[in-house]
C-alpha positions in Angstrom: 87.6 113.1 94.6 86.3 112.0 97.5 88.6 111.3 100.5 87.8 107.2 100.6 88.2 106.9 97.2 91.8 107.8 97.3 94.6 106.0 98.3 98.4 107.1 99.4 100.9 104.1 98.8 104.4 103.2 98.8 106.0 100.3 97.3 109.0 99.2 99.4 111.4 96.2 98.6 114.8 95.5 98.9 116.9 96.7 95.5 115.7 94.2 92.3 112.6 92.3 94.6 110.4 94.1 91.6 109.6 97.6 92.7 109.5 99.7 90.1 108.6 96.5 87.4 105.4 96.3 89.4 104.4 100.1 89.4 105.1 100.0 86.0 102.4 97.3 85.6 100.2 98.9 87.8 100.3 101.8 85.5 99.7 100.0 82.6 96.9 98.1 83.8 95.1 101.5 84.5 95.6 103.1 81.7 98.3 105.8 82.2 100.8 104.0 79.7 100.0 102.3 76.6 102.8 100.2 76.3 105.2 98.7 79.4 108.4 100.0 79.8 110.9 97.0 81.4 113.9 98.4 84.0 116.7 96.3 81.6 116.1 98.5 78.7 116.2 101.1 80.5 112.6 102.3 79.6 110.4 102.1 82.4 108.6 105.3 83.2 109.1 105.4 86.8 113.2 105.4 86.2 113.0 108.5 84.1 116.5 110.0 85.4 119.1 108.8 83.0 121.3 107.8 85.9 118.6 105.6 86.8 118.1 104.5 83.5 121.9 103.5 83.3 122.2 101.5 86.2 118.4 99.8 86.0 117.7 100.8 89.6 115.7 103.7 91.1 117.5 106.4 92.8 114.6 109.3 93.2 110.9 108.4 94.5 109.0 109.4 91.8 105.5 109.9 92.4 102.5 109.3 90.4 99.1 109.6 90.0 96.5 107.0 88.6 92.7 105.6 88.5 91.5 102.2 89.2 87.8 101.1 89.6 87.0 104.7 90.6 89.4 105.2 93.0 92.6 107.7 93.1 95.9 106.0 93.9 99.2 108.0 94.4 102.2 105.8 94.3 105.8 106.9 95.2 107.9 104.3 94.0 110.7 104.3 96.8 114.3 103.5 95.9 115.7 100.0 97.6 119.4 100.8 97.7 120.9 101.4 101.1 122.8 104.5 99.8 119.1 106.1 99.5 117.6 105.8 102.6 116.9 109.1 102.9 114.7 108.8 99.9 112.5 106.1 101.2 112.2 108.0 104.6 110.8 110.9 103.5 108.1 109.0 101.0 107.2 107.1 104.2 107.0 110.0 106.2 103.7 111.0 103.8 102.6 107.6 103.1 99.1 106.2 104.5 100.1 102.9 103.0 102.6 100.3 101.8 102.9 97.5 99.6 106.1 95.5 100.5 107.4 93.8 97.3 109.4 90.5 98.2 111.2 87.9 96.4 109.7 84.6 96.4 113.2 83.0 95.7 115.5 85.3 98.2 112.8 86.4 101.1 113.5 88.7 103.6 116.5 90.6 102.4 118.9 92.9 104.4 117.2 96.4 102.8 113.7 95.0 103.4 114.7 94.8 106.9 115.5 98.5 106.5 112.6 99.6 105.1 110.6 97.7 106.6 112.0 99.4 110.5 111.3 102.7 109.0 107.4 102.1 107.8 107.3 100.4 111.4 108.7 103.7 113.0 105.9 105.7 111.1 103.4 103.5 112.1 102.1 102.5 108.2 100.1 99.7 107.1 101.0 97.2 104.9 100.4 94.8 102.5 102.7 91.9 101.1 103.2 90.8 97.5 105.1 87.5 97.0 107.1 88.5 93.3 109.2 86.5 90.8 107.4 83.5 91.8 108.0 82.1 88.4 111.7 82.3 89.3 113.4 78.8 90.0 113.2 78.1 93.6 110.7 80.6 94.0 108.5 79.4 97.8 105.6 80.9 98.4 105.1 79.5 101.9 108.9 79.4 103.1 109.1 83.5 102.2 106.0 83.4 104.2 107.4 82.1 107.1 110.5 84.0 106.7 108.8 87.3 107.3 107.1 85.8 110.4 109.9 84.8 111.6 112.3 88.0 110.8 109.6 90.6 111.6 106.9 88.8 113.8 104.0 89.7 111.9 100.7 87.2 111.1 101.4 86.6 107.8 98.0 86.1 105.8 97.4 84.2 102.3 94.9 86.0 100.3 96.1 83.6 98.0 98.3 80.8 96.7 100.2 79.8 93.8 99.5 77.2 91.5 102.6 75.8 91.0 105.9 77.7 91.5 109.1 78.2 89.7 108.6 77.6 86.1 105.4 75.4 86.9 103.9 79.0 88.2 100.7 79.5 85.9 98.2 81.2 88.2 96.3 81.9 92.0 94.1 80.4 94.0 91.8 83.6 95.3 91.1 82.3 98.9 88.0 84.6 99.6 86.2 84.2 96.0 87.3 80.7 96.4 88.0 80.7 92.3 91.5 80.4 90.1 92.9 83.2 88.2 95.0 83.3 85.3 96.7 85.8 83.0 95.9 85.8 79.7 96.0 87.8 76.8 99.9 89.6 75.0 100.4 91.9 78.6 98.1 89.5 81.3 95.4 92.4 80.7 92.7 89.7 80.6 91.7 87.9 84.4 90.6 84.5 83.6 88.3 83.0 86.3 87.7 79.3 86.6 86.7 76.6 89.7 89.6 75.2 91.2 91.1 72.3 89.9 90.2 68.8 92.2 93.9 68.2 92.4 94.0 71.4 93.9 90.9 71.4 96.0 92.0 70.2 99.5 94.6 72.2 99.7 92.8 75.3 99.1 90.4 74.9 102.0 93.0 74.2 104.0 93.9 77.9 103.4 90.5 79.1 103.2 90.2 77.7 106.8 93.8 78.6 108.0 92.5 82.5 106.5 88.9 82.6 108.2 90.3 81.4 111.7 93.1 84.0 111.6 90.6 86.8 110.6 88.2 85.9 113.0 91.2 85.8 115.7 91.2 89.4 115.3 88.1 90.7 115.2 86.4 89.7 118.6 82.5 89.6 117.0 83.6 87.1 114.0 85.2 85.6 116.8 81.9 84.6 118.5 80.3 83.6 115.0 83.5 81.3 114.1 83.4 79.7 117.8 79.7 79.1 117.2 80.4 77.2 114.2 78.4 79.6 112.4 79.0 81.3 108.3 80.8 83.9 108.1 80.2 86.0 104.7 82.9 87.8 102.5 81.9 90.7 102.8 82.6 90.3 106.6 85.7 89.3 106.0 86.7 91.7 104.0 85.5 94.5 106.3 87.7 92.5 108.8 90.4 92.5 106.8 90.7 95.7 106.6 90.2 96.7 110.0 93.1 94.2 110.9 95.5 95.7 108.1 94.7 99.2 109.0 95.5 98.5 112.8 99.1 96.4 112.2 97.6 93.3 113.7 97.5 91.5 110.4 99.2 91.2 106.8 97.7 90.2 104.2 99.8 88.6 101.0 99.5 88.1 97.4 101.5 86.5 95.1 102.3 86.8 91.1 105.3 87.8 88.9 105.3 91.4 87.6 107.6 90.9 85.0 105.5 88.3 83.4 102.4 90.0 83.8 101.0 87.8 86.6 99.1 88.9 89.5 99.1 92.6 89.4 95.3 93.3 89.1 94.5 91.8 92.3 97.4 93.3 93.6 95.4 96.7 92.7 92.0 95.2 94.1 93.4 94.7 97.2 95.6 98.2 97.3 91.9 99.3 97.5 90.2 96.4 99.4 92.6 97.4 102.1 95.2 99.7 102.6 93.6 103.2 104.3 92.1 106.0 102.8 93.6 109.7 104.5 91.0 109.4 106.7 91.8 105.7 108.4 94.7 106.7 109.8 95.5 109.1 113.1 95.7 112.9 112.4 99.0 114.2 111.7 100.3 115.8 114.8 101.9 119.4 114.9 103.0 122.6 116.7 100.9 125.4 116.9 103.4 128.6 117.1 101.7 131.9 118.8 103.7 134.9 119.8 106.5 132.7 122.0 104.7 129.5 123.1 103.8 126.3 121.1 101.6 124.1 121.8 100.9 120.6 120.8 97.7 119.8 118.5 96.0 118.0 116.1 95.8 118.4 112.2 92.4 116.5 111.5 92.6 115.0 107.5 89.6 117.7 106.7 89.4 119.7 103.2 87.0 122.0 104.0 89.3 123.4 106.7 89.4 127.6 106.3 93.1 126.8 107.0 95.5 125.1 104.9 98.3 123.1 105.9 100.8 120.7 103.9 104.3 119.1 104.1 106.9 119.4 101.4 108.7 115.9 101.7 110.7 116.1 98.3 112.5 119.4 96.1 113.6 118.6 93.0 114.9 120.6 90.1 113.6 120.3 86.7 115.3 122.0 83.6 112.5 124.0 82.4 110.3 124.7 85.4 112.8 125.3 88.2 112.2 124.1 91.8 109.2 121.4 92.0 108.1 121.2 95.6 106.5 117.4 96.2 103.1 118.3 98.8 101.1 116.4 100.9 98.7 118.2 101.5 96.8 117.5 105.6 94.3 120.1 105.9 92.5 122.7 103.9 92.8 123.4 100.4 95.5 125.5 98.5 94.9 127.1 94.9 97.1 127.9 92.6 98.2 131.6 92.1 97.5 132.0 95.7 100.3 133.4 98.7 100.6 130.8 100.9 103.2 131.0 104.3 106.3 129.0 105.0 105.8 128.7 108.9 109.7 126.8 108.9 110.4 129.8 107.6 108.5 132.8 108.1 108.2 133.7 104.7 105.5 134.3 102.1 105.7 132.8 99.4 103.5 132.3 95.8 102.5 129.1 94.2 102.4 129.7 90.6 101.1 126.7 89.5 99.9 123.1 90.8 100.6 120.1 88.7 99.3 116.5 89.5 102.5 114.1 88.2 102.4 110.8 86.5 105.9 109.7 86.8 107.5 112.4 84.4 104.8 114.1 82.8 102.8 116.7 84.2 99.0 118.0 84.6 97.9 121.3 85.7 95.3 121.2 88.7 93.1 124.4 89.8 93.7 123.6 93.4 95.1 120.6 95.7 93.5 119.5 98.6 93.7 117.7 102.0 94.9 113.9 102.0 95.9 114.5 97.9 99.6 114.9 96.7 100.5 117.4 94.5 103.7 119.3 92.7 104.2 123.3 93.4 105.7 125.7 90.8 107.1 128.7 91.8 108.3 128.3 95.6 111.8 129.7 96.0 112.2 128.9 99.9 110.8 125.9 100.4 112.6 122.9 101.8 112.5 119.5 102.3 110.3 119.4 105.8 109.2 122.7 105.4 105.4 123.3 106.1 103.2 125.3 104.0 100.2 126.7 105.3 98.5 130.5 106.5 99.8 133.3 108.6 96.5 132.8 110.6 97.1 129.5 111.5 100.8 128.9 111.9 101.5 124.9 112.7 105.0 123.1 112.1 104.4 119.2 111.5 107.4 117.2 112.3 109.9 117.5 109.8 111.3 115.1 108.0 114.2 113.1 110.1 117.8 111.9 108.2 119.3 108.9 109.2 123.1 109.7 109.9 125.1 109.4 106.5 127.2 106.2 105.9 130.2 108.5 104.7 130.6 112.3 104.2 131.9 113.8 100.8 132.9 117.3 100.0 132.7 118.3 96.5 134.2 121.2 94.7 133.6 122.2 91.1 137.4 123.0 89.1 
């Protein structure tokens, strides 16, 4: 796959903003489940501990793998509960991107200010989907406002509602200029119509409101808008992106996962968007020779002769032992291959490579830079650890723990 085609994402939120309801969605919509799974029956695919499955919340970030429109997106579904920090930190830490679930009815809550610091702190773009606005007292526009106001971002409507709360029946696409709706048993089917007159003004009011911010932050658009001159979509999108990529702009959507509403665009724009591995800065290191390190660069490149990754998650699995989550930044790694723990100084060998979606699993010849991908066989390997070759022996920055709210010992009878 080729390294603009894929995408790295997140999905961040506060606990119940919609999270895992939309991931589940997503999946659907693409294919990788036939039929959707809902969090209150405890059968969505992403929530496959039981644990998770009791509760209806997400504990572990699962990761997952799936196709839309030709591209590759790998989604770790981050928890939202305080008590899993930890979790969300170390998904972000390998993240190139972010959607930020929030609810239309509640806003800004106090874990999306969390999460929200941390994706700040690891510099990752993001994009912003308005959920449950079928939900009475669901506000579009006042949620809007409230994450201007809490995080002082430009807030950008992609599009609006029409009608919220239990009047909520579609959007209003601001660049195609054109309403959606949702039809079919699961939304599958995107219904395109003109907007309605009753509708009309208000729309080009946020057409305009849209266009003048874009333009605001690209300087050559600039010029073009001040001339009174057209600018294209296609320009705006390019624009749009730029702005997204570089933090200067966020772009939101709206729509209700749980009723099926809004999701598809959702994925458009995941693609429209968010960066591919090679938009974003390379990942920085430490080259380690004999007894001086040195600073350098890990360019996102996989043809590279050397290989380096970061193991961000270890988890244990019943049948196939220790599953080491990798990013992979550089190079490519095979499986059946040695590779080198640098953290540690050990060889190790990866038996096999499995690409997950949620909890099944696929085996893959080989893994390579900017992709995300499972190792079997790693006895050493920790979270933070980097993987790579003797020959070219660099330790990213590991993955940092915020202090813990309170300490427990355990001890088995």
């Amino acid at each position: 796959m080729a390294l603009d085609k894929m995408r790295n994402i997140g999905i961040m939120a506060h606990i119940d903003a919609g999270k895992t309801t939309t991931t589940e969605r997503i999946l659907y919509y693409t294919g990788k489940i036939h039929k959707i799974g809902e969090i209150d029956d405890g059968q969505a695919t992403m929530d496959w501990m039981a644990q998770e499955q009791e509760r209806g919340i997400t504990i572990c970030s699962a990761a997952t793998t799936t196709d839309w429109k030709g591209y590759q997106i790998n989604i770790i579904d981050t928890p939202g509960h305080v008590d899993f920090t930890a979790e969300v930190e170390r998904s972000l830490r390998v993240l190139d991107g972010a959607v930020a679930v929030i609810c239309a009815v509640d806003g800004v809550q106090p874990q999306t200010e969390t999460v929200w610091k941390q994706a700040d702190e690891f510099n990752v773009p993001r994009l912003g989907f308005m959920n449950k606005m079928d939900r009475i007292g669901a506000d579009f526009f006042g949620s809007m406002d409230d994450v201007h106001e809490k995080f002082g971002v430009d807030c950008l409507a992609l599009q609006i509602p029409i009608g919220q709360g239990p009047d909520f029946e579609g959007v209003i696409d601001l660049l195609k200029m054109k309403e959606l709706r949702f039809e079919g048993d699961e939304g599958e089917n995107v219904v395109e119509s003109e907007i309605d007159a009753s509708r009309l003004d208000m729309a080009n009011e946020w057409h305009e409101k849209l266009v003048e911010m874009v333009a605001g932050a690209d300087d050559s658009l600039m010029e073009i808008y001040l001339e009174g001159g057209e600018i294209t979509k296609e320009q705006l999108v390019a624009a749009l992106r730029k702005g997204t990529i570089n933090r200067t702009l966020l772009p939101f959507l709206c729509g209700s996962s749980r009723h099926n509403q809004g999701v598809q665009p959702l994925m458009d724009a995941i693609i429209s968007y968010l960066p591919c591995p090679t938009d974003i800065p390379a990942a920085e290191g430490v080259q380690i020779k004999k007894n001086e390190e040195s600073k350098i660069e890990v360019p996102c490149d996989p043809d590279a002769k050397m290989p380096v990754g970061l193991v961000f998650k270890i988890q244990y699995d019943r049948e196939a032992g220790i599953l080491a989550f990798v990013r992979m930044y550089s190079g490519k790694i095979s499986a059946g291959t040695q590779i080198y723990n640098v953290a540690k100084k050990k060889r190790e060998r990866v038996n096999r490579i499995l690409r997950v979606n949620a909890n099944r699993m696929e085996q893959m010849d080989s893994v390579s830079a900017g992709d995300i991908a499972v190792f079997v066989g790693l006895k050493l390997a920790q979270t933070g650890d980097t993987v790579g070759s003797e020959g070219f022996p660099v330790l990213l920055e590991s993955v940092k723990f915020p202090e813990p709210v309170i300490s427990i010992a355990i001890e088995p009878e």
